[in-house]
N, C-alpha and C positions, 0 to 999 in steps of 0.2 A: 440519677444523682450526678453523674459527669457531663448531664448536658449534651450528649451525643444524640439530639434527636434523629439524626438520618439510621443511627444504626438500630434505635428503637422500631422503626418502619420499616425497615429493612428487612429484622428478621420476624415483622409478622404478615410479608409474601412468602413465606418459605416454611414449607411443611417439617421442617428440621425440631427433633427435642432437645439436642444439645448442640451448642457453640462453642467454640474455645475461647476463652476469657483470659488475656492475660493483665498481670499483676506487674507495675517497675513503679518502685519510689514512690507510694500513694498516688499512681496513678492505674486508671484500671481500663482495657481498650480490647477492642475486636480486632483479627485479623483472619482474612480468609485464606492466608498461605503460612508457611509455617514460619513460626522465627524461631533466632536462634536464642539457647537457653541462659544466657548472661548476654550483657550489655558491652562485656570486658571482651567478648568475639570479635565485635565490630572498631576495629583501630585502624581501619583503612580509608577514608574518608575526607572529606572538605564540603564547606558552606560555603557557597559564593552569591554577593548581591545581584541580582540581577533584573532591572527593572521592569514591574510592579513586584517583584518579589523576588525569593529567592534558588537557587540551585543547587541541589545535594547530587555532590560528585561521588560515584561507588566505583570502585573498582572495575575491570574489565573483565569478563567473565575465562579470557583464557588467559588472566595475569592477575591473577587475585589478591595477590601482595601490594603491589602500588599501583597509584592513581593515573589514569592516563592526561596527555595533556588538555587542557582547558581551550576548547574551538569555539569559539564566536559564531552560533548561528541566527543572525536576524531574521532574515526570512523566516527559518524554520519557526523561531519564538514568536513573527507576529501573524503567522498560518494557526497556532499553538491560542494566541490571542482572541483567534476571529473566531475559533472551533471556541473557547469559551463564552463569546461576548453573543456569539450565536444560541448555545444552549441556554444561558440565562435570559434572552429573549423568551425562549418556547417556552421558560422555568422548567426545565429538564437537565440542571446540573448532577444531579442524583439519580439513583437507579429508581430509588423507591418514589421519584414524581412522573417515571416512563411509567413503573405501573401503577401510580394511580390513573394515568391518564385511560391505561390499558383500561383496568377496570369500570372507568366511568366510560366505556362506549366513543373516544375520541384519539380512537389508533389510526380511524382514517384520515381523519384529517391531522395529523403528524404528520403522516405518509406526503397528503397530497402537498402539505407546507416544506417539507423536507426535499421532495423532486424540486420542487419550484427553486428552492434556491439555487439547488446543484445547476437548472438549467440556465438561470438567471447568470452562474459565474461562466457557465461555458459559454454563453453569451458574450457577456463582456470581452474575454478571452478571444471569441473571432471578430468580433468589432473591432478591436484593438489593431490584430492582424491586418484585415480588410483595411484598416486606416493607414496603415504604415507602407507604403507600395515596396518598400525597400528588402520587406520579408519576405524571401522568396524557400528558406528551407524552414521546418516548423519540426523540431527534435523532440519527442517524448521518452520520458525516461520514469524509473520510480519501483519501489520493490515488488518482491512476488505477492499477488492477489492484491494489489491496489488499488481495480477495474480499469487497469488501460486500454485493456480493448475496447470497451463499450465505452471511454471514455474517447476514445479515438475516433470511435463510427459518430459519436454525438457531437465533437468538434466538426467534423467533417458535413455532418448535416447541417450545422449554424457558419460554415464557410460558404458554403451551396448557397444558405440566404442572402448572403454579403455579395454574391457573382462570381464567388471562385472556385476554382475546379478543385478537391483534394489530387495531389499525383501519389499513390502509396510507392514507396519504395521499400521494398526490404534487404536490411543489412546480410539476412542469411547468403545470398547470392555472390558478398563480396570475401567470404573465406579463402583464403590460402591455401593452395595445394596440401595435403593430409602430411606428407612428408616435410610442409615447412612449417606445421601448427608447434606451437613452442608447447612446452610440456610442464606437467605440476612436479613438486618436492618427490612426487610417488613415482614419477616417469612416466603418468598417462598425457594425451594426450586435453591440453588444457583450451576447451573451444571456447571458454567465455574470457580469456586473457584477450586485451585488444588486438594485441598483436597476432592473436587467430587470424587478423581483418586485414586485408591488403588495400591500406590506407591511402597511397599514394594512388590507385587508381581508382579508388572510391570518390576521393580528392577531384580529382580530372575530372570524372563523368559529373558529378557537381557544378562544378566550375563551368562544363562546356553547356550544361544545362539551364543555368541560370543565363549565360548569355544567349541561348537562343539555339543553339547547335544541337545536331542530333549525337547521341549515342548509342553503342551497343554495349545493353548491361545483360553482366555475363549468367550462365543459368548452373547452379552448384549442386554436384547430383552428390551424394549425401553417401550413396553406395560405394561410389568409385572412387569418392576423397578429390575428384577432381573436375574441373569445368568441363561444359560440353562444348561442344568444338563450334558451337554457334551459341549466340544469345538474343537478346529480345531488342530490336532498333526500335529506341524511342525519342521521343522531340516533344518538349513543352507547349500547349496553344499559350496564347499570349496571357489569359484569367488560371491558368494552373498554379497552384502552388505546391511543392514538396512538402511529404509527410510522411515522416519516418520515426519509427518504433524498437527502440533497441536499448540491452541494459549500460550502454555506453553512449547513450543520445547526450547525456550532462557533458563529457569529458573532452573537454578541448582538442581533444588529440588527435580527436575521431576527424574534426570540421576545421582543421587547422588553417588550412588553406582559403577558407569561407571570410570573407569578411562580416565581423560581427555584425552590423548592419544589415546584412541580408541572410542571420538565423535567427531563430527564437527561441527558446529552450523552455519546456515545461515540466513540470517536477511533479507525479501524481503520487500520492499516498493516502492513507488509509489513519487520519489522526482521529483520535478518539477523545471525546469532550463530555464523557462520560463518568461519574467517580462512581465507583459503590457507593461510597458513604466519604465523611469528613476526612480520613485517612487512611482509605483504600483506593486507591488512583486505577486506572483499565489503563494497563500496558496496548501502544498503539502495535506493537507486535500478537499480541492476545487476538484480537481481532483478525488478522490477517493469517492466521493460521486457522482459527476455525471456518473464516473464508474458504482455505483451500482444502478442509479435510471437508467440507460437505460439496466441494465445484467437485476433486478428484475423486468422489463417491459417483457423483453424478454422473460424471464426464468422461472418466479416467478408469473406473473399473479398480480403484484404489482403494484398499479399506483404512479405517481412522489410522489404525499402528502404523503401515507404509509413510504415508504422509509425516506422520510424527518424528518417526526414527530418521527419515530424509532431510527435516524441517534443520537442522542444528549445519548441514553442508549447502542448504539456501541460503542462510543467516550468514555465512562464513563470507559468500558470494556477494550477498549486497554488501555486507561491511565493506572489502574489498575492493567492487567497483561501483557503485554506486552514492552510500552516502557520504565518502569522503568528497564527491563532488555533486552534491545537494543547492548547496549555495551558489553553486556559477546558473542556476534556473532563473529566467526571468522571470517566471511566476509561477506559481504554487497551486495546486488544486487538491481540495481537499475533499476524498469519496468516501469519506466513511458519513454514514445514515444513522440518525438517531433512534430510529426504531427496528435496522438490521438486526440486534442481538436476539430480541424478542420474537424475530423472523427466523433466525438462523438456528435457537435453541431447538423448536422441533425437527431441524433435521438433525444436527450435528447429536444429539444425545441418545439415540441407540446405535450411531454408527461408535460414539464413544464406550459404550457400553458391552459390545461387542470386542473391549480388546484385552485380550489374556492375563492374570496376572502373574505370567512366566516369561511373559514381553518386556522387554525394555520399555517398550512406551506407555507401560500401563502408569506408571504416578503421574505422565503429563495427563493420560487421558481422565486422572480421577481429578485432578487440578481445576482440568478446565471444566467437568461435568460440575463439582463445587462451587467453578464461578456463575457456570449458566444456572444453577439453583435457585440464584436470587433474582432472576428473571420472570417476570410473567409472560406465555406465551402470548404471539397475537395471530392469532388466527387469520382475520380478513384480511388475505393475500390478494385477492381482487381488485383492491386499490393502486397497487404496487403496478403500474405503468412498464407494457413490453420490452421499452427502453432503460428503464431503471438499473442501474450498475446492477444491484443486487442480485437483479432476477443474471450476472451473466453466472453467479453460484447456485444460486436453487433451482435456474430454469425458467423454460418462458421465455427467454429474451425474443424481440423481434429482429434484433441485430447478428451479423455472423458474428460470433464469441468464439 
């Protein structure tokens, strides 16, 4: 009667008897999370235009009373763009046309259409590079479970093609004596503040590296809170390029001394271009948490609750230092997989099922097991390529993850 065909298909993938139906102003609508019981709740708010459409500003989850300021991010809206103009190629804007696809026998070749682009962009990505001789340092940055590792090992194999050497450097090595790490509001010891990071020598060895010079970069024994009394003498061959991985690769601060010219800044996340239905949108955080609650099952020896009850001091962290500097990225890579959910539902849903309801984390874990409901699984994981971001969660990868 209201025309909502996606939610009519929707809920007949789903072995469910009853749905919640809500009722406002002769209008009548689904929602798979709760709302709130009047409409006179919600006075906190703003519509803003925003082209091809618009943006509904909410509140900030730890300032619920007013709206925070209005950030201008292009890049992010036309990553946001290409994750839709993408799905409506495949015609998989909707849950309920992943499982038709599922169901008509044609998950493999999603699969194999889906790899193809992700490698087609990290393609272009080291072409680009390889074209520019000027790149000498290559910054990756981007929130938790966004696949940068295997996004990292997979850039580095399409540099190899182009003639150049990846050189890894890791930021771990450049911390501050434990006595000089500056410390949080609690008085612990705060290692992901940049200033954990002894900048100015990170700076140097940089600097001396790009011209041609050798250094010795130092070795941070983690026990003892301090350097070892030797480190590693290293020198660039003349096809090397630097490649580095840190949740402060975005941050000017970090590379201050680099001339922009010879960095590159890559931004990886996890956008999702997926809706339920007409007006049920997939939070691109949704995704990236059942990422980590089935990688830290696998990997980590984590069960779903751990993860979950931790998941709100990650979130704190990226906000913090990561997506306030999103936008100084020169480019964008987007690793979320159109047919990850339908992959990721048989794992994550008895690790979900398994979590108490004496837990604090049990209404996220009933949350998310409601969202994977409307899922069909897909079985033929065979398709899913050694290399595929996905498999660095489920497993399989051929890459070190």
């Amino acid at each position: 009667k209201e025309g909502l065909t996606e939610k009519v298909k929707l809920f007949k993938d789903t072995d469910k008897e009853k749905v919640p139906v809500y009722y406002c102003d002769g209008t009548v609508d689904f929602f798979y999370s709760p709302c709130v019981p009047s409409t006179g709740y919600l006075k906190v708010f703003d519509i803003r235009f925003y082209f091809p459409g618009i943006i509904l500003i909410a509140p900030d989850v730890y300032n619920p009373r007013s709206l925070p300021a209005f950030v201008d991010v292009p890049k992010l809206a036309s990553i946001f763009k290409e994750a839709e103009d993408w799905a409506s190629i495949l015609n998989i804007s909707y849950v309920s046309s992943l499982n038709d696809m599922i169901k008509q026998g044609r998950g493999r070749d999603l699969i194999l259409v889906s790899e193809a682009f992700h490698e087609k962009k990290i393609s272009k990505i080291a072409d680009y590079i390889a074209s520019n001789k000027m790149i000498k340092v290559v910054l990756i940055a981007g929130p938790s479970s966004s696949g940068k590792t295997s996004f990292i090992h997979r850039l580095s194999v399409q540099l190899r093609v182009n003639g150049l050497k990846p050189f890894p450097i890791s930021l771990d090595n450049y911390f501050v004596p434990r006595e000089l790490t500056p410390k949080d509001e609690f008085g612990n010891y705060d290692f992901e503040s940049i200033d954990a990071l002894d900048l100015p020598l990170f700076n140097e060895h940089l600097i001396k590296l790009i011209q041609g010079e050798e250094v010795e970069i130092p070795i941070f024994n983690f026990k003892t809170g301090e350097r070892e009394p030797e480190g590693r003498k290293v020198k660039l061959d003349k096809n090397q390029i630097i490649l580095m991985e840190g949740i402060h690769g975005l941050n000017e601060k970090l590379t201050l001394q680099i001339p922009k010219d010879n960095k590159y800044k890559i931004y990886v996340s996890a956008i999702t271009q997926l809706n339920l239905d007409e007006h049920n949108r997939i939070p691109t955080t949704q995704t990236r948490l059942i990422r980590r609650i089935v990688r830290d099952s696998q990997f980590r020896s984590s069960d779903a609750a751990e993860t979950i009850n931790m998941w709100p001091m990650v979130r704190k962290g990226e906000e913090k230092w990561i997506f306030p500097y999103q936008e100084q990225a020169d480019v964008m890579f987007n690793s979320f997989l159109p047919y990850e959910l339908p992959v990721l539902k048989k794992y994550a849903e008895p690790l979900l099922k398994k979590v108490s309801q004496d837990n604090p984390a049990y209404s996220i874990a009933k949350e998310i097991l409601e969202f994977l409901s409307y899922f069909l699984p897909l079985e033929d994981e065979l398709a899913i390529p050694p290399n595929s971001i996905i498999r660095e969660f489920i497993g399989g990868s051929c890459l070190d993850v």
